[in-house]
C-alpha positions as a Markdown table, in Angstrom:
| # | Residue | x | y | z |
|---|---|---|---|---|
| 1 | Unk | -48.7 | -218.0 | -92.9 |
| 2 | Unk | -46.5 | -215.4 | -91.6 |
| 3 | Unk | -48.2 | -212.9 | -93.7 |
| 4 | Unk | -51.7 | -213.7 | -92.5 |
| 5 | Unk | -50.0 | -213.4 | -89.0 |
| 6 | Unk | -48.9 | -209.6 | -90.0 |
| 7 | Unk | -52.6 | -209.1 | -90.8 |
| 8 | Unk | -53.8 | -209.9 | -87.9 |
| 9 | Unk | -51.8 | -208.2 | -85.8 |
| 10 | Unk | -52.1 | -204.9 | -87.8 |
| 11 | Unk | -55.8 | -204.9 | -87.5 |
| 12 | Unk | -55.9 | -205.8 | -83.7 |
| 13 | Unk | -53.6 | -202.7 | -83.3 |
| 14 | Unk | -55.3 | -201.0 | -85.5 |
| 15 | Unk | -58.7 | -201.8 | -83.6 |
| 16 | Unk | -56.6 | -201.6 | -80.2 |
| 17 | Unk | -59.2 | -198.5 | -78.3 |
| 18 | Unk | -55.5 | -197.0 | -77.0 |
| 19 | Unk | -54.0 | -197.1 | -80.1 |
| 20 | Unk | -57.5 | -195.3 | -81.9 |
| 21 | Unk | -57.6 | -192.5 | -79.1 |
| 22 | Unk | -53.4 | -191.8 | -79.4 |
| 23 | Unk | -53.6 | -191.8 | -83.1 |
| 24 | Unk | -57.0 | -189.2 | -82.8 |
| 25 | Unk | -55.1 | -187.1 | -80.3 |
| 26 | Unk | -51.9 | -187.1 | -82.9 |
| 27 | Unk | -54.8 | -185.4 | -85.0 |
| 28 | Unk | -55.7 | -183.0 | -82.4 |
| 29 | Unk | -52.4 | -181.4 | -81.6 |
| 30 | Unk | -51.6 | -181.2 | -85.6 |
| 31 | Unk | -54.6 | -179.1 | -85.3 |
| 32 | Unk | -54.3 | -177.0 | -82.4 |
| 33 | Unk | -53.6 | -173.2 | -82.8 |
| 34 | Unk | -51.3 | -171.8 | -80.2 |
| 35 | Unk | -49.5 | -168.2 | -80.0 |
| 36 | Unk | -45.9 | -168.1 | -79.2 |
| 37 | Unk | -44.3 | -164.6 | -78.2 |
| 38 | Unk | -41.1 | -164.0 | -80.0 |
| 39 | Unk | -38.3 | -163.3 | -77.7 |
| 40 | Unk | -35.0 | -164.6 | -79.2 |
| 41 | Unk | -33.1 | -164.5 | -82.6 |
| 42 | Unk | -34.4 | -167.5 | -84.2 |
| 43 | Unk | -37.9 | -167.4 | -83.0 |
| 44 | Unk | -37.4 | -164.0 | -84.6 |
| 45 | Unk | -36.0 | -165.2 | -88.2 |
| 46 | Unk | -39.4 | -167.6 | -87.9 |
| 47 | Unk | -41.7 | -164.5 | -87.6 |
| 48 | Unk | -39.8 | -162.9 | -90.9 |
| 49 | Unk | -40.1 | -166.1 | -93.0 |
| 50 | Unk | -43.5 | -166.1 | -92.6 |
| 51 | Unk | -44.3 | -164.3 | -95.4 |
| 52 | Unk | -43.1 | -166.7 | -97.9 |
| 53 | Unk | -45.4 | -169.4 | -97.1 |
| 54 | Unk | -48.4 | -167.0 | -97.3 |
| 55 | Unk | -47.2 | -165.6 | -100.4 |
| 56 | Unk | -45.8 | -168.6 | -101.7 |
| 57 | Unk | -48.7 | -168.4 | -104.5 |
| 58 | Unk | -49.0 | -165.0 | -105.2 |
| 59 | Unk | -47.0 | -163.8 | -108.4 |
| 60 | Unk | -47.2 | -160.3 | -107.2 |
| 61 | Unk | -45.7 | -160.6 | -103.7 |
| 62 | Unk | -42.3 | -158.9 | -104.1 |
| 63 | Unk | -39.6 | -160.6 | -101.0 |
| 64 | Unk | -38.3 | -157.7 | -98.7 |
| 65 | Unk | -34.9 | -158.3 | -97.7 |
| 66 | Unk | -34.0 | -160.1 | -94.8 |
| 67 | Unk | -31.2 | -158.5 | -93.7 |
| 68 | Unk | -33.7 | -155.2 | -93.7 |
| 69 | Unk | -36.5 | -156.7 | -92.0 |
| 70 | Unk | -33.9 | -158.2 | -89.1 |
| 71 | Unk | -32.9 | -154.4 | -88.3 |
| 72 | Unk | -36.3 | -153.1 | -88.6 |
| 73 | Unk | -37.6 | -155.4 | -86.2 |
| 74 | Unk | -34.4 | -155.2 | -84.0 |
| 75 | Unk | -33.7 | -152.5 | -80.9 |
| 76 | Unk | -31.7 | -150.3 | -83.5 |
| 77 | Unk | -35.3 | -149.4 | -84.9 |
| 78 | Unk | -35.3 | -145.7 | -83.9 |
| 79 | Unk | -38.9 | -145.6 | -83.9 |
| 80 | Unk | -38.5 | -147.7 | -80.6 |
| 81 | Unk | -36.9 | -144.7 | -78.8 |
| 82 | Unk | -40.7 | -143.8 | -77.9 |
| 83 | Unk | -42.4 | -146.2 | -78.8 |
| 84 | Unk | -42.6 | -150.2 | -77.7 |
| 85 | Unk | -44.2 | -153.7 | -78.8 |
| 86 | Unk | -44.7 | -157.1 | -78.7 |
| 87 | Unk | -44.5 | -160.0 | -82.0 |
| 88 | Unk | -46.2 | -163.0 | -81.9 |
| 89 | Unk | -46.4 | -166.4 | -84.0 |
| 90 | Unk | -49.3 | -168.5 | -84.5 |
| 91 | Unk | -48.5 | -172.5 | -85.1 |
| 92 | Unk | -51.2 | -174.8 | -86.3 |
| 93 | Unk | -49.5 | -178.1 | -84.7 |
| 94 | Unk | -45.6 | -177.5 | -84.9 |
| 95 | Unk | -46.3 | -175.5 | -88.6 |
| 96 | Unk | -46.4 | -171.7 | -88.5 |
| 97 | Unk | -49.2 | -170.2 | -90.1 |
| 98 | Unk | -49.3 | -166.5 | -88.9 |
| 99 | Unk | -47.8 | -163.6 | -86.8 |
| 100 | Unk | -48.7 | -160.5 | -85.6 |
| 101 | Unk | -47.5 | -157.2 | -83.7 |
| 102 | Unk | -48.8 | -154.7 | -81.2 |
| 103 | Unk | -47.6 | -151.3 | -80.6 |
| 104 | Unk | -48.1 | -148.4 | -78.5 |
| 105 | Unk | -46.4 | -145.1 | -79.4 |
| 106 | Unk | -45.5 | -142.3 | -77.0 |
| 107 | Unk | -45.9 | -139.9 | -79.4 |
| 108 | Unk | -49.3 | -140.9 | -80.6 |
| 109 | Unk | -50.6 | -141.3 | -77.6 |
| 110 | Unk | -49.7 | -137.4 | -76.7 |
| 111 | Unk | -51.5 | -135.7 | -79.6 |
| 112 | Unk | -54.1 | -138.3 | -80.0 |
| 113 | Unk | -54.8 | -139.7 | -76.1 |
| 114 | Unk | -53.4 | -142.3 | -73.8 |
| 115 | Unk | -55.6 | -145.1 | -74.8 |
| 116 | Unk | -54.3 | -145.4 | -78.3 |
| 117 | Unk | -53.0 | -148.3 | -79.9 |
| 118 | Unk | -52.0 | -150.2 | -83.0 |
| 119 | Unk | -51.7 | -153.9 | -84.3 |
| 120 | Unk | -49.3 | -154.6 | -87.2 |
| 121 | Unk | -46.7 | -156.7 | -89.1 |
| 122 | Unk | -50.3 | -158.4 | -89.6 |
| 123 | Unk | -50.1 | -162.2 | -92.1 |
| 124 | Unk | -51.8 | -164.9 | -91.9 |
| 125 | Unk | -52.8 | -168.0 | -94.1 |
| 126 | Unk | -56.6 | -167.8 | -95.1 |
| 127 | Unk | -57.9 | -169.8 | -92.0 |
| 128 | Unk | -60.9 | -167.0 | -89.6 |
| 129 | Unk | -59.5 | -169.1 | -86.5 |
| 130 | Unk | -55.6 | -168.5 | -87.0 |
| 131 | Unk | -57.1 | -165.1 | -87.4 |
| 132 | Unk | -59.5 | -164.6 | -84.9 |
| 133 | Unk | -56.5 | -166.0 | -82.7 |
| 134 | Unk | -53.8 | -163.5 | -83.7 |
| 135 | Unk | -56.3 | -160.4 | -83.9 |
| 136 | Unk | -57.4 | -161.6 | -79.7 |
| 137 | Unk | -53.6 | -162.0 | -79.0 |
| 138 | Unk | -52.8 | -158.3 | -80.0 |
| 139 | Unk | -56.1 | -156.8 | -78.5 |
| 140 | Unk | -55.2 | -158.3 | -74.8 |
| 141 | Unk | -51.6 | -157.2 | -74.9 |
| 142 | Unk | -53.2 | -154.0 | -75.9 |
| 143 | Unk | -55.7 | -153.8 | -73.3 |
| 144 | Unk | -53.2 | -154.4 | -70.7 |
| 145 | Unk | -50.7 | -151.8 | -72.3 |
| 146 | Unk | -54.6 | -148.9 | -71.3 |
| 147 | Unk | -55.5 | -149.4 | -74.7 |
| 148 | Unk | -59.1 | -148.6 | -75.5 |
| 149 | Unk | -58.7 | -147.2 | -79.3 |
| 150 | Unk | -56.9 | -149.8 | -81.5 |
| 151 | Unk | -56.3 | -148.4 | -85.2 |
| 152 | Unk | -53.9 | -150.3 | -87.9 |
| 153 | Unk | -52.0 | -152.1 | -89.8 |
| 154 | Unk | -49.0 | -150.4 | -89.0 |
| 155 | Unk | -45.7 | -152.0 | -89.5 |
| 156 | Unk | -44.4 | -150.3 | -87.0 |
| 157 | Unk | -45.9 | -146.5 | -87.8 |
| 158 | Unk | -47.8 | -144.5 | -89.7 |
| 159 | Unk | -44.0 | -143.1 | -91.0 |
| 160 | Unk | -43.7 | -146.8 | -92.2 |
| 161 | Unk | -45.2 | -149.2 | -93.7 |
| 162 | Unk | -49.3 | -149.3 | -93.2 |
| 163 | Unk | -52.9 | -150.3 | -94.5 |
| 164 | Unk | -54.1 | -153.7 | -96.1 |
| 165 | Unk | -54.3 | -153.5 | -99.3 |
| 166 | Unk | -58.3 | -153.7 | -100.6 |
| 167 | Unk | -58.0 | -152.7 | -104.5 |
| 168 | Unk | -54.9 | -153.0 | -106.6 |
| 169 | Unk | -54.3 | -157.2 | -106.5 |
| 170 | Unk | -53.3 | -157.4 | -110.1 |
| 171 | Unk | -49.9 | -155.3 | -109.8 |
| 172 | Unk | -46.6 | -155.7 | -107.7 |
| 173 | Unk | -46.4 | -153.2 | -104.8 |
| 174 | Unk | -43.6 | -150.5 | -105.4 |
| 175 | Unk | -40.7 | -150.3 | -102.5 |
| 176 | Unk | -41.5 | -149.6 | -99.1 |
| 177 | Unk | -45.4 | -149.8 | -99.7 |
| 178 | Unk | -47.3 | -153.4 | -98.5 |
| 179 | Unk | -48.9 | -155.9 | -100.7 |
| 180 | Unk | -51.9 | -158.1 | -98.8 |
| 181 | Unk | -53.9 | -161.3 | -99.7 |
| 182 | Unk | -57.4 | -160.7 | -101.0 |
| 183 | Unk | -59.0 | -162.5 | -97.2 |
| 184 | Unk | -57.0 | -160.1 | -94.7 |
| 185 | Unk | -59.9 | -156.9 | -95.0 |
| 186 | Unk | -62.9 | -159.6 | -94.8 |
| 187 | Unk | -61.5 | -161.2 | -92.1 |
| 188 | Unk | -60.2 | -158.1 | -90.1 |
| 189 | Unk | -64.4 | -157.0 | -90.1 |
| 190 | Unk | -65.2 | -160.4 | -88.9 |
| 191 | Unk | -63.2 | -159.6 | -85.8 |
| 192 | Unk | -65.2 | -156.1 | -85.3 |
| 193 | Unk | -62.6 | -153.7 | -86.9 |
| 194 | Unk | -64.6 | -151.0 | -89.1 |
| 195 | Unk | -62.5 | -149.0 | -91.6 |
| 196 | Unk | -60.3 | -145.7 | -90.3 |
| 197 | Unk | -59.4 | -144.0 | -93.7 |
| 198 | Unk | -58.1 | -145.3 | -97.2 |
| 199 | Unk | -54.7 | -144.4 | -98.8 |
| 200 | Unk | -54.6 | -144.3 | -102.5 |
| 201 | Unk | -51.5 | -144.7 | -105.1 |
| 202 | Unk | -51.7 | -143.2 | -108.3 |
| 203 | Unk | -49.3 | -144.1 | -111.0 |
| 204 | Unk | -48.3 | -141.3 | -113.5 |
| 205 | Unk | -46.5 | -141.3 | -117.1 |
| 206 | Unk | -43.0 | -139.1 | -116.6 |
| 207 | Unk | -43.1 | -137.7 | -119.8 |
| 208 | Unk | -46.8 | -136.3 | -119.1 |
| 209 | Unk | -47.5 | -133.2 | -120.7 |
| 210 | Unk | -48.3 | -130.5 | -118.3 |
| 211 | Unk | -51.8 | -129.1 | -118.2 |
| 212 | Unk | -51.9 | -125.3 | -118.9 |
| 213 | Unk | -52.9 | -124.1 | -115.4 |
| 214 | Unk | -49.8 | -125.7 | -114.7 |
| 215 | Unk | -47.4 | -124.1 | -117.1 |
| 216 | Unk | -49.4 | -120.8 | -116.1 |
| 217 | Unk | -49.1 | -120.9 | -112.3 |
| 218 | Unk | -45.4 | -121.8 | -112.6 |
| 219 | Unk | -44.3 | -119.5 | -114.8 |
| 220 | Unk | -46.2 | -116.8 | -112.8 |
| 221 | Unk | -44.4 | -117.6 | -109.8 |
| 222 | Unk | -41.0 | -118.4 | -111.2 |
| 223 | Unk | -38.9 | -115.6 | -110.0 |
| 224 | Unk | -40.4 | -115.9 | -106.5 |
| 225 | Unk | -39.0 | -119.5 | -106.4 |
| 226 | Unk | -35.5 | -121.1 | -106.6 |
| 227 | Unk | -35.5 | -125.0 | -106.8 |
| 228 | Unk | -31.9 | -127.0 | -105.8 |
| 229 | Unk | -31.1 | -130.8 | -105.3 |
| 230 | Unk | -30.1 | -132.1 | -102.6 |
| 231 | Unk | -26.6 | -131.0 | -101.2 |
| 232 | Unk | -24.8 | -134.4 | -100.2 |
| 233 | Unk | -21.5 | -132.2 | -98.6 |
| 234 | Unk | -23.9 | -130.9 | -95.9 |
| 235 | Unk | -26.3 | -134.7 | -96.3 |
| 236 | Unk | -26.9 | -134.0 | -92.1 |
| 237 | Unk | -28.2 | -130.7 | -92.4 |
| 238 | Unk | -30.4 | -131.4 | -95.8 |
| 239 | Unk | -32.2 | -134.5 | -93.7 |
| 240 | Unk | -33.0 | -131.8 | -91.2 |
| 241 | Unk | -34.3 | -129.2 | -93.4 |
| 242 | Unk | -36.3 | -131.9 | -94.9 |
| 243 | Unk | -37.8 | -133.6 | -92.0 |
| 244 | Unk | -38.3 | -129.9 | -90.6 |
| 245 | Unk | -40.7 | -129.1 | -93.8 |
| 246 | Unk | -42.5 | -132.8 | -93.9 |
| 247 | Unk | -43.2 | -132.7 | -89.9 |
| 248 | Unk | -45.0 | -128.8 | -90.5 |
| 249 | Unk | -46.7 | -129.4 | -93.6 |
| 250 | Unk | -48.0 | -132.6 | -92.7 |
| 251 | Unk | -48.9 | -131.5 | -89.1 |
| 252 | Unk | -52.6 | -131.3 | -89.8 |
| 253 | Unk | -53.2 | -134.9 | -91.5 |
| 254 | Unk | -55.2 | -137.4 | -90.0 |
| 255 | Unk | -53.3 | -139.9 | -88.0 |
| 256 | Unk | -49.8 | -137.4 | -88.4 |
| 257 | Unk | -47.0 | -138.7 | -85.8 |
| 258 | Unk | -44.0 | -136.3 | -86.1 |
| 259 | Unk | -40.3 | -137.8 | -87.5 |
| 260 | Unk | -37.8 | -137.8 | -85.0 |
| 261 | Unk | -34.8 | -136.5 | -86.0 |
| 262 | Unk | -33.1 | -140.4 | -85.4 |
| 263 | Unk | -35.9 | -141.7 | -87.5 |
| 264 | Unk | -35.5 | -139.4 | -90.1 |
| 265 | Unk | -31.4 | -139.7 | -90.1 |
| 266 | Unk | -31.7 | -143.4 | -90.0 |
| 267 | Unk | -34.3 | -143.1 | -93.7 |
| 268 | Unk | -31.9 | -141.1 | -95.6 |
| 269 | Unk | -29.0 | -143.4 | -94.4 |
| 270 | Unk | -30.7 | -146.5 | -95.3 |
| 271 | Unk | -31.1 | -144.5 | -99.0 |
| 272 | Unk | -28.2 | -142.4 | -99.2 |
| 273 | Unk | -26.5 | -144.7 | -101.6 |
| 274 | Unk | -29.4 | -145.6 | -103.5 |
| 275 | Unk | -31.2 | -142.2 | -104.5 |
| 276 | Unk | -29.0 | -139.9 | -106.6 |
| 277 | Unk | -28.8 | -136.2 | -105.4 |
| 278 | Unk | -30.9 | -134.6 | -108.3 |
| 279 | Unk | -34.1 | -137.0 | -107.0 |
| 280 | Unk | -34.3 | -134.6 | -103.8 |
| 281 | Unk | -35.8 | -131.2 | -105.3 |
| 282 | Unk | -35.5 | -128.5 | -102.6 |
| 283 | Unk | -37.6 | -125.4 | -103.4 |
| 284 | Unk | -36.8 | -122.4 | -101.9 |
| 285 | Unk | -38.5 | -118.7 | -101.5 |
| 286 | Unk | -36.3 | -115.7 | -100.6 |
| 287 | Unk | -33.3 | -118.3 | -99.9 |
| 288 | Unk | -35.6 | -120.3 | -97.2 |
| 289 | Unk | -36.3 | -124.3 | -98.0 |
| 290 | Unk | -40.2 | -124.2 | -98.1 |
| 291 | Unk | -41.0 | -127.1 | -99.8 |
| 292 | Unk | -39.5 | -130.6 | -101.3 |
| 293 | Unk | -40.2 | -134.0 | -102.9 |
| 294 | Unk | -37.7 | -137.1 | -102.6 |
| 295 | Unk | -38.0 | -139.8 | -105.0 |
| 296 | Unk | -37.1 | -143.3 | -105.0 |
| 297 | Unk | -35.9 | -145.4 | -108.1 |
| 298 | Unk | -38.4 | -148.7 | -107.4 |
| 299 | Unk | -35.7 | -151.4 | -106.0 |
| 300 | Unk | -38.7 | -153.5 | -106.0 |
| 301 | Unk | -37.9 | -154.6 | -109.5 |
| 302 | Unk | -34.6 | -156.2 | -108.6 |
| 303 | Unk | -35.4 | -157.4 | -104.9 |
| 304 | Unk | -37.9 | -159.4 | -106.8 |
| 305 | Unk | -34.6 | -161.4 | -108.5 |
| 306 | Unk | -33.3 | -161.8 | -105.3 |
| 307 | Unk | -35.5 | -163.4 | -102.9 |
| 308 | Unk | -34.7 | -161.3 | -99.9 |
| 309 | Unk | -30.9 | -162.3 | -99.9 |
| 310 | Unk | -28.4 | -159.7 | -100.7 |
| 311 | Unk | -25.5 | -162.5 | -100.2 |
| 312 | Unk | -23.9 | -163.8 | -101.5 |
| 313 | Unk | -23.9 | -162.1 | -104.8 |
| 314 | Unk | -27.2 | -160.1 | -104.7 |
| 315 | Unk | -25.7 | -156.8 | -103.5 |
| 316 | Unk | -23.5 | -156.9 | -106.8 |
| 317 | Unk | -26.7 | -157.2 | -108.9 |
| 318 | Unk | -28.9 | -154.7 | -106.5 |
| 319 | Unk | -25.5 | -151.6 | -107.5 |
| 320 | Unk | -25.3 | -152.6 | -111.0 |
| 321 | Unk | -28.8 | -152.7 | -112.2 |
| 322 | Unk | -29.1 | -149.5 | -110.2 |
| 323 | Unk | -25.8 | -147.9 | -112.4 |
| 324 | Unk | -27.2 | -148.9 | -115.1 |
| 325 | Unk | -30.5 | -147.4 | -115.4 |
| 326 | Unk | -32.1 | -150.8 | -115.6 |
| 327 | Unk | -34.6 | -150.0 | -113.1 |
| 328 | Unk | -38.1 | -148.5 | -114.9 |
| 329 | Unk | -40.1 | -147.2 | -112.6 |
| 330 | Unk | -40.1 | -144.7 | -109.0 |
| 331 | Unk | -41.9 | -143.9 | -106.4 |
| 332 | Unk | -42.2 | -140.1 | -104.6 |
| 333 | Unk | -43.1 | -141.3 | -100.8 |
| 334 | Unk | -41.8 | -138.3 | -99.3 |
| 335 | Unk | -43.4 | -134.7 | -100.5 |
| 336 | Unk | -44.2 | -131.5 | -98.8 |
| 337 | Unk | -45.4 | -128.0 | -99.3 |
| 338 | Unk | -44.9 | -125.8 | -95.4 |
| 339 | Unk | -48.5 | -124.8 | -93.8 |
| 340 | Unk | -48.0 | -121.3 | -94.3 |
| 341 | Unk | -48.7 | -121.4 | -98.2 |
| 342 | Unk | -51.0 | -124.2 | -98.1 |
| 343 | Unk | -54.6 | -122.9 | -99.5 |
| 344 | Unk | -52.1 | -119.9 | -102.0 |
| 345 | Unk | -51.7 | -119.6 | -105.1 |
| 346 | Unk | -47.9 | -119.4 | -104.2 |
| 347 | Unk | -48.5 | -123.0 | -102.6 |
| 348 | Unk | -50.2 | -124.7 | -105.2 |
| 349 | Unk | -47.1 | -122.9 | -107.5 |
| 350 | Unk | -44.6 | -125.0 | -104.9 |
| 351 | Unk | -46.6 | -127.9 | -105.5 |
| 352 | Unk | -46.4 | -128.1 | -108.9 |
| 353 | Unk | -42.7 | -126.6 | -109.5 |
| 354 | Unk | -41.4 | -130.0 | -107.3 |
| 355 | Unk | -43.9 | -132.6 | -108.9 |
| 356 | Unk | -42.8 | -131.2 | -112.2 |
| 357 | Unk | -38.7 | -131.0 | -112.1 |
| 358 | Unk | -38.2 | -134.9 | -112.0 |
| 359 | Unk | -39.3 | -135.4 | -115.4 |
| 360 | Unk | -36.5 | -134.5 | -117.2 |
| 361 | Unk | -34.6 | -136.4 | -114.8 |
| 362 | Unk | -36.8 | -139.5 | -114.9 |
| 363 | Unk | -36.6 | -139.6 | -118.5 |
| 364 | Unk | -32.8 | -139.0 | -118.3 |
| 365 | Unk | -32.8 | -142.5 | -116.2 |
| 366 | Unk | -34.8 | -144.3 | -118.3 |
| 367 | Unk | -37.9 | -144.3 | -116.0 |
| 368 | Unk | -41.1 | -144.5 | -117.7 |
| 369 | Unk | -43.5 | -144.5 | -114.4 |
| 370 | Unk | -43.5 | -143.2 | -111.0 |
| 371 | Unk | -45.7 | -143.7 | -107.9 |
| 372 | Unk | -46.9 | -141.4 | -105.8 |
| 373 | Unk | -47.9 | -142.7 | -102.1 |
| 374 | Unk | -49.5 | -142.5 | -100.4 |
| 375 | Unk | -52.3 | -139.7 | -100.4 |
| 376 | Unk | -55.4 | -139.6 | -97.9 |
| 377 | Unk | -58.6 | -140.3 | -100.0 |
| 378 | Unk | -60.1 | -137.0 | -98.7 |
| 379 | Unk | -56.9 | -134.6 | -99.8 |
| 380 | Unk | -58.9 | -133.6 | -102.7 |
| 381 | Unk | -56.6 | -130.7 | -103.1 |
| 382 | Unk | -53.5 | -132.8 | -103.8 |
| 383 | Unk | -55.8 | -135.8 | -105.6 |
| 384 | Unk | -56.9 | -133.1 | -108.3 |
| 385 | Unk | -53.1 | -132.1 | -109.0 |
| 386 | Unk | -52.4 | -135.6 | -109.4 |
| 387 | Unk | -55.1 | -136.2 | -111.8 |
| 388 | Unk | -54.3 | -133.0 | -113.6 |
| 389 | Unk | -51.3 | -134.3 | -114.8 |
| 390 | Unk | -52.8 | -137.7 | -115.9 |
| 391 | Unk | -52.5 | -139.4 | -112.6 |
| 392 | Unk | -54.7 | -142.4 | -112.0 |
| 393 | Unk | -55.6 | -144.2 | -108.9 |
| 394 | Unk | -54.8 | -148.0 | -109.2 |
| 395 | Unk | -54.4 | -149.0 | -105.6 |
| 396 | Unk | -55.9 | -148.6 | -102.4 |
| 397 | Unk | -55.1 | -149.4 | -98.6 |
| 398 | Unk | -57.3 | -149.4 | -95.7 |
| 399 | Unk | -56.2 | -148.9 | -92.2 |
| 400 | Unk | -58.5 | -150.3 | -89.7 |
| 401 | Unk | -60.3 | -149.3 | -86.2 |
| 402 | Unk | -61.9 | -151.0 | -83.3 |
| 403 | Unk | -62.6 | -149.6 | -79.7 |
| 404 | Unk | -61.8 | -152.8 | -77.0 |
């Protein structure tokens, strides 16, 4: 019978030895891990996808935008004026299941030695050998770069997007701060990395009530202190002033790497359309800009309608959301007080006169929270503001160290 005939010569090919060991090498290649370096346009587009397959799960992942990520990662990135670095993808047979970047910064290396290093853009699908893989692929490009101190995430600076997130799962991440799966700090000690330093982010309620030594110190110091928004007819000039105050105040803090003046341009261009004037507070003592805070309204909530596509009509939806005061929440990533009044009572006065003037504002907008991030664990001085006013930690980020 002709099908008895197909039987037969099914199982003698399917007992063929040739036809076994093809069949188990099939197997073997579907499950080989190899690293490809990323060196054109499309293998590029491949290493910013990635993310949705490891997220594809998680209900808090918010999608960056694509057309962002392309110029972040491209040549135009100003932070590649001193610094440079390498991106890698891992496949698992012809499927991509991870990626990975390694950096080494000019600038770093002069204040904190020629031997330093970081790893970044760091995903990965919950699988220790993908892992280990991407982790060993960084380290040797590192090594070869004079590496010996490796410290990170960083995607691509400490001025940028940095840490893994280790508390905090249960909530969204706000813009321009990272979101992580649960496996990446487990997995990152497996490989020998030991933690660096955590970075906290503390939600507060706009309408909080200020505390009394608040009110007191403010008041106290209120003639001494003149506080302005930001002036968009001289927008050049203002992004100077401000990157002049963050680069001194922040000049002491662990892991610090100065703003370039491109770097800094290139932030408040990406934002200028997005952040109205009055969410830049300048203050000022004797006429001189000592101090500022920059907020952001939280474009998370609408870039997570749009899946990381602003065409064809998600730019529309991004402006009038934005117009329309939909958005709920902020986020204050930029904030400084100059060194000369830090530790004074005139300092802590700054401090609180630009924490307090968005509130009014924020309520104005219909914001009902705001995010401040990130702070070093150990600023206690700046953690007990924050919790003065009814702050309250709800995540934390961990950046990572290993000597190779």
């Amino acid at each position: 019978m002709p099908y008895a005939l197909i039987a037969l010569a099914i199982l003698h090919e399917t007992a063929d030895p040739l036809y076994i060991m093809s069949k188990q090498i099939d197997r073997q290649k579907n499950n080989l891990i190899y690293m490809h370096t990323v060196t054109s346009y499309r293998e590029m587009s491949t290493f910013i996808d990635i993310p949705w397959q490891i997220y594809a799960n998680d209900p808090m992942w918010i999608p960056p935008l694509r057309l962002e990520r392309r110029l972040h990662f491209s040549r135009f990135n100003p932070f590649l004026e001193h610094a440079k670095w390498q991106a890698w993808i891992a496949y698992k047979g012809k499927q991509p299941v991870g990626r990975i970047s390694a950096q080494v910064d000019t600038l770093h290396r002069q204040r904190y030695g020629a031997d330093t290093g970081h790893f970044g853009s760091l995903e990965c699908v919950n699988d220790s050998e993908v892992f280990v893989k991407l982790m060993h692929t960084a380290e040797i490009w590192l090594a070869e770069q004079g590496t010996r101190h490796v410290t990170g995430p960083f995607n691509l600076s400490i001025n940028q997007e940095c840490g893994i997130l280790v508390e905090g799962f249960e909530t969204p991440p706000v813009v321009m701060m990272p979101h992580s799966p649960k496996w990446y700090g487990p997995l990152l000690e497996q490989c020998g990395y030991q933690p660096a330093k955590d970075l906290l982010a503390y939600w507060i309620a706009v309408d909080f009530e200020p505390p009394r030594i608040m009110r007191t110190v403010i008041q106290k110091f209120s003639k001494q202190i003149k506080l302005r928004t930001l002036r968009r007819d001289k927008f050049s000039e203002e992004m100077e002033i401000l990157r002049d105050i963050f680069n001194d105040a922040w000049s002491e803090n662990w892991g610090f790497v100065p703003f370039t003046q491109s770097e800094f341009a290139e932030l408040g261009n990406s934002l200028r359309w997005l952040v109205p004037s009055e969410y830049i507070q300048i203050a000022e003592v004797e006429e001189v800009p000592v101090a500022f805070m920059a907020a952001l309204p939280n474009l998370n909530e609408i870039f997570a309608q749009l899946n990381g596509n602003l065409f064809p009509t998600g730019w529309l939806r991004l402006i009038r959301q934005l117009k329309s005061n939909k958005v709920q929440t902020a986020r204050i990533p930029l904030m400084g007080v100059r060194k000369q009044f830090h530790n004074t009572p005139l300092g802590m006065a700054l401090a609180f006169t630009v924490i307090n003037a968005p509130r009014e504002i924020g309520i104005a907008r219909g914001i009902k929270k705001v995010e401040l991030s990130w702070i070093l664990e150990d600023n206690k001085a700046m953690r007990n503001i924050l919790e003065s006013i009814g702050g309250k930690e709800y995540k934390r980020y961990r950046l990572y160290k290993k000597a190779l």
